[in-house]
Backbone bond lengths (Angstrom), bond angles and torsions (degrees), N, CA, C in turn:
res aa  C-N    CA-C-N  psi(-1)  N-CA   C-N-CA  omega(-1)  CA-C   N-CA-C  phi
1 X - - - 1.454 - - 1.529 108.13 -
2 X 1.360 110.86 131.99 1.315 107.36 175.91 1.179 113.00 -112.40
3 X 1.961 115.47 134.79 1.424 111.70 -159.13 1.732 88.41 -124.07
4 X 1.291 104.65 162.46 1.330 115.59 -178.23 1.623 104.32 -129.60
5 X 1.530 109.78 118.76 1.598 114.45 -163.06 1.371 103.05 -113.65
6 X 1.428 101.60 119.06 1.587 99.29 -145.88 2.353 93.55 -100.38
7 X 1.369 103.24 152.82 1.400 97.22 175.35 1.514 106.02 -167.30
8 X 1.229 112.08 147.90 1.666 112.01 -174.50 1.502 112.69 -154.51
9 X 1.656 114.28 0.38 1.538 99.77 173.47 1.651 103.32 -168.37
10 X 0.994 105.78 154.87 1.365 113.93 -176.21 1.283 128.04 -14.35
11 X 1.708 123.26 -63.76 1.311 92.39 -176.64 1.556 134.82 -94.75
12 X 2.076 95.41 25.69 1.427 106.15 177.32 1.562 121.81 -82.05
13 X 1.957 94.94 -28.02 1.578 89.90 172.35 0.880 134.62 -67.23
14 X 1.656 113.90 -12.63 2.023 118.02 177.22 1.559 97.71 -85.73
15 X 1.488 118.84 -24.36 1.934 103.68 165.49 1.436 117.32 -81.37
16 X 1.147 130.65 -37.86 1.367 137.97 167.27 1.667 106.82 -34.61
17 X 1.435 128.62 -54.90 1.363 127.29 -152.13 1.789 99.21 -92.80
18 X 0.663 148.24 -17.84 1.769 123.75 147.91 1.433 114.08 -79.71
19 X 1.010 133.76 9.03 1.444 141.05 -163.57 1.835 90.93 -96.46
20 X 1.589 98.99 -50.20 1.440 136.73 -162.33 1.797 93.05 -58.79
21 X 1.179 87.65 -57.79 2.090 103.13 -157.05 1.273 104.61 -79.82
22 X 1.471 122.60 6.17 1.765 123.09 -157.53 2.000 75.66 -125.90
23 X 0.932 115.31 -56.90 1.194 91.71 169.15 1.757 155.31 -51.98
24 X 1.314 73.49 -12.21 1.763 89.99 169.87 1.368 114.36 -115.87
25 X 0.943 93.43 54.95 1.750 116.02 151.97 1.403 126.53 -148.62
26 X 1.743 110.91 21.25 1.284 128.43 161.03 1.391 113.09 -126.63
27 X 1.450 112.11 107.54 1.561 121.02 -179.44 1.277 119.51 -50.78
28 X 1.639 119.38 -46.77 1.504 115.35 161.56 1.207 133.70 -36.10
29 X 1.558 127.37 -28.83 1.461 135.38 -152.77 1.573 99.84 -110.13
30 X 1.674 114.28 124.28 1.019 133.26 166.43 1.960 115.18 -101.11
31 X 1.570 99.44 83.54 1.424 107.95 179.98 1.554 105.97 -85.68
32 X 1.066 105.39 149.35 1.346 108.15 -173.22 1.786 94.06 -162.06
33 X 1.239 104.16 140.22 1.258 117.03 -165.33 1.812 120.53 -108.03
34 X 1.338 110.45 118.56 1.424 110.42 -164.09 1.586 104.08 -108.96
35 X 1.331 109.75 126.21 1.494 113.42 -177.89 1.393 106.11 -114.38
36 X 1.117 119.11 111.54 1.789 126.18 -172.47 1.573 117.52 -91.35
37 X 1.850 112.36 -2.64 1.365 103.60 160.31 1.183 108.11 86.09
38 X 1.343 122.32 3.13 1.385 121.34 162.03 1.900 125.43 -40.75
39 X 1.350 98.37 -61.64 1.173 92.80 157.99 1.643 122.16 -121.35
40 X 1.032 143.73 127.12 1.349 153.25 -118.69 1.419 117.03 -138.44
41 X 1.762 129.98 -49.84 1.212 117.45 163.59 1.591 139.81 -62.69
42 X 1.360 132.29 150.00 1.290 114.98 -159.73 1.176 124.77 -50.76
43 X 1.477 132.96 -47.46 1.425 122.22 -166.23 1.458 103.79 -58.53
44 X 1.723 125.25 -29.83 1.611 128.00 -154.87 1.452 113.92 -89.21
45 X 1.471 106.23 10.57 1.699 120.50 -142.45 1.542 114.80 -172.19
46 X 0.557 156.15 -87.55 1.828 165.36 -169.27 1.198 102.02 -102.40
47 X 1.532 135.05 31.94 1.639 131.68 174.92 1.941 74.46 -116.37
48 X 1.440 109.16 -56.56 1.539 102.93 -161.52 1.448 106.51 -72.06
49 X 1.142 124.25 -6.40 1.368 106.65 169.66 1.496 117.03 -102.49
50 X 1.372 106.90 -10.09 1.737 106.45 151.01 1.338 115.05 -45.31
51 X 1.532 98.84 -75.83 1.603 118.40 -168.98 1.422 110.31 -50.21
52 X 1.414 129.35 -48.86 1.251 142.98 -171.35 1.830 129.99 -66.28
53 X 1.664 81.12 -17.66 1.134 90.67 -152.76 1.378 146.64 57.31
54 X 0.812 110.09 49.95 1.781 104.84 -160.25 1.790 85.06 -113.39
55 X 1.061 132.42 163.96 1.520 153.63 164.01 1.446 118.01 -66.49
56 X 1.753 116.42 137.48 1.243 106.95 -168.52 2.170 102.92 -70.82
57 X 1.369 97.60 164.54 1.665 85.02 -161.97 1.436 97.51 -84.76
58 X 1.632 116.95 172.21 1.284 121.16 179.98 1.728 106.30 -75.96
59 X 1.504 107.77 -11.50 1.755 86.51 -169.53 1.674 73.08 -138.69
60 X 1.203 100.86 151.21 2.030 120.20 162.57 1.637 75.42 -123.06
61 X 1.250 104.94 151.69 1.696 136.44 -171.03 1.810 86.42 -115.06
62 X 1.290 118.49 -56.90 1.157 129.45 -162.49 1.849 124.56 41.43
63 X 1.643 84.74 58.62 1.376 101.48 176.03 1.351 125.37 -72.07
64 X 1.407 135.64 8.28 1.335 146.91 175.91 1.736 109.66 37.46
65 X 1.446 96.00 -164.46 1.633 100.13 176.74 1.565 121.87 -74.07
66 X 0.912 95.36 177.25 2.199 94.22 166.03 1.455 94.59 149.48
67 X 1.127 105.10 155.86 1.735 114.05 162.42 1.046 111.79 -31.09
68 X 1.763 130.15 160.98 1.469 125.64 -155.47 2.080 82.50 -81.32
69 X 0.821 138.10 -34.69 1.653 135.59 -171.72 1.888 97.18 -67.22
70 X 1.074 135.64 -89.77 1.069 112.86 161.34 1.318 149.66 -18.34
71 X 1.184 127.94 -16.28 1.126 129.78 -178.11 1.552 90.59 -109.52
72 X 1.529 120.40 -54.58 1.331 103.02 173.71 1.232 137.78 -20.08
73 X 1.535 98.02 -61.51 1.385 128.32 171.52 1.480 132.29 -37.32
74 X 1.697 99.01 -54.66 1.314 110.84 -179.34 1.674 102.89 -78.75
75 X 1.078 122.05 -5.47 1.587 117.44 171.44 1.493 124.38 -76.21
76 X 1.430 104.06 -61.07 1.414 144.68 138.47 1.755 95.33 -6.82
77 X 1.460 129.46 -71.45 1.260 125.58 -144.09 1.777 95.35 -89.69
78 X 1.100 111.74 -30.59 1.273 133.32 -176.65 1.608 115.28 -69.40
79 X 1.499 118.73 -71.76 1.357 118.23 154.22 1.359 122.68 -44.02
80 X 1.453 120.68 -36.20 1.297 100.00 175.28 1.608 135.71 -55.04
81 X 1.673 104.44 -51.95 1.185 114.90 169.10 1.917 132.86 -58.64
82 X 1.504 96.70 -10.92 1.718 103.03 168.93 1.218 91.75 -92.85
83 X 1.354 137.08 -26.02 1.467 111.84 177.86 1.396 113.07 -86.14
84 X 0.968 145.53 -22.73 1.762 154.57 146.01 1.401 85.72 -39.21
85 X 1.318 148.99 -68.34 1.231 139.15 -118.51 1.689 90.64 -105.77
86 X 1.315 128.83 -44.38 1.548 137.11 -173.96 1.451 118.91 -113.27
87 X 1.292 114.29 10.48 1.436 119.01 159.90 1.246 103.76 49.07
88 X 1.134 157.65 55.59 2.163 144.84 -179.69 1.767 94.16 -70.74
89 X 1.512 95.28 165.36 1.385 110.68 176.58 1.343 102.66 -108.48
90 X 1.551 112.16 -12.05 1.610 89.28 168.40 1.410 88.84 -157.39
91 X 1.325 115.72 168.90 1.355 120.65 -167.86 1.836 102.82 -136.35
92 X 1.147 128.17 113.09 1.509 135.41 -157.35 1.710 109.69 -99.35
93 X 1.187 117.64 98.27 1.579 92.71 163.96 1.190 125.83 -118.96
94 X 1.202 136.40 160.80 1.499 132.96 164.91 1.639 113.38 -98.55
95 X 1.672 101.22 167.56 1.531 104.82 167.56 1.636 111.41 89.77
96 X 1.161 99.36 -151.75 1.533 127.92 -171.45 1.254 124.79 -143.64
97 X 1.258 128.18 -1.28 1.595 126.36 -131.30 2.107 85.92 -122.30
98 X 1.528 87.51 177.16 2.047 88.91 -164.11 1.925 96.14 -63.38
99 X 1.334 113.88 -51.57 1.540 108.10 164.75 1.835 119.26 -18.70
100 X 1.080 100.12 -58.21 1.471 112.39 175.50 1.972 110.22 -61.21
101 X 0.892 87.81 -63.92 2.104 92.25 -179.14 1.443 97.83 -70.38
102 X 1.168 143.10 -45.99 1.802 128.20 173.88 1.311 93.39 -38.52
103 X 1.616 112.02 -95.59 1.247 114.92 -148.18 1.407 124.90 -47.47
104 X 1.983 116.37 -40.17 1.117 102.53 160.29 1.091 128.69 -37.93
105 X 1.494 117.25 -80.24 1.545 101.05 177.42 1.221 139.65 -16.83
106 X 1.303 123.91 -75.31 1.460 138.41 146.29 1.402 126.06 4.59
107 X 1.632 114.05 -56.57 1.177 142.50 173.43 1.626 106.94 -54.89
108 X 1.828 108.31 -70.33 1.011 126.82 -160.18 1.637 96.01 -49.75
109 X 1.857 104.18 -68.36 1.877 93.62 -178.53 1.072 141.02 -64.05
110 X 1.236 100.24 1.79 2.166 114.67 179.71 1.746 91.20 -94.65
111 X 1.884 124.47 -0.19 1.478 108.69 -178.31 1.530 103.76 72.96
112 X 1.291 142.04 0.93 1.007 114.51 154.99 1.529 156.89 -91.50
113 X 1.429 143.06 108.47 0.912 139.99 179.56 1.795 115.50 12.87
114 X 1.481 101.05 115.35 1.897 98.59 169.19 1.867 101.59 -132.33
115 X 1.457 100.06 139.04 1.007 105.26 163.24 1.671 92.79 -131.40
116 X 1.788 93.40 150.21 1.695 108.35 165.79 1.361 102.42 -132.05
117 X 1.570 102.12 131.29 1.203 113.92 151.45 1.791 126.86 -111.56
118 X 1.334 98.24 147.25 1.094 107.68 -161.73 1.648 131.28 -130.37
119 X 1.284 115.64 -61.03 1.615 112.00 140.16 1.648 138.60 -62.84
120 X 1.174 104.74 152.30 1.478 96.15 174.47 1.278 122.04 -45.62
121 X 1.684 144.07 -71.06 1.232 142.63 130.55 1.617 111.59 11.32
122 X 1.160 136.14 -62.59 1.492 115.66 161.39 1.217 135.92 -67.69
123 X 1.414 96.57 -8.45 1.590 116.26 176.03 1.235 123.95 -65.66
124 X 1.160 119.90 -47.32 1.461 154.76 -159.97 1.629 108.08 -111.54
125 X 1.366 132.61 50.14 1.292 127.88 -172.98 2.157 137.50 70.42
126 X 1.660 84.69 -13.97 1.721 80.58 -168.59 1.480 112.21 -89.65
127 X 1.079 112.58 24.74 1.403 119.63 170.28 1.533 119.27 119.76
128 X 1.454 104.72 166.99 1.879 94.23 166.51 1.417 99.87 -141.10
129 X 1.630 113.91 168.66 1.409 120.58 164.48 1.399 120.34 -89.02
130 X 1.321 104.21 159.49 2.036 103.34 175.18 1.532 81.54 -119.11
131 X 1.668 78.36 161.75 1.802 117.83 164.46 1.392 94.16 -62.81
């Protein structure tokens, strides 16, 4: 199964990375990590994936700043076409933030599978919500 682990700002990369490390201990699961550039300078972005360890992702979106519609947008146009291009069976996000509402969307009209997690408690096994 190929999952697409979606993240774009600070406090998604500290949920992203057990999400990350729990997955590699199922041989079936092709996680692969999508960074949409929400937030972009080092400390907001590439400090937590130092510290965290987590792996640089297979796609930067590198959607920069702009009004929350713009930036949406440019995520939105961006995710879409890696998902046209890599097909995932499910598409993962955390949070709240426009990273999170692009890609859902995106997901939802390409038909693909979304789960978000969002509290700790979903973090950690107690379940998640769908779109």
């Amino acid at each position: 199964m190929k999952v697409f682990l979606v993240a774009g700002a600070r406090p998604n990369f500290m949920k992203i990375a057990p999400i990350y490390r729990a997955s590699l201990a199922y041989s079936d699961l092709d996680c692969r990590i999508i960074h949409t550039g929400q937030h972009y300078d080092h400390e907001m972005s590439q400090s937590f994936f130092d510290e965290l360890a987590i792996p640089a992702p297979a796609y930067h979106l590198g959607s920069g700043s702009g009004s929350h519609g713009v930036q949406t947008a440019k995520i939105m146009v961006a995710f879409e076409e890696i998902c046209e291009k890599e097909k995932p069976d499910l598409v993962m996000v955390v949070g709240d933030v426009n990273s999170t509402l692009a890609c859902s969307i995106v997901a939802k009209k390409l038909l693909i599978m979304v789960r978000q997690a969002h509290h700790a408690r979903l973090l950690c096994g107690g379940g998640s919500a769908e779109f």
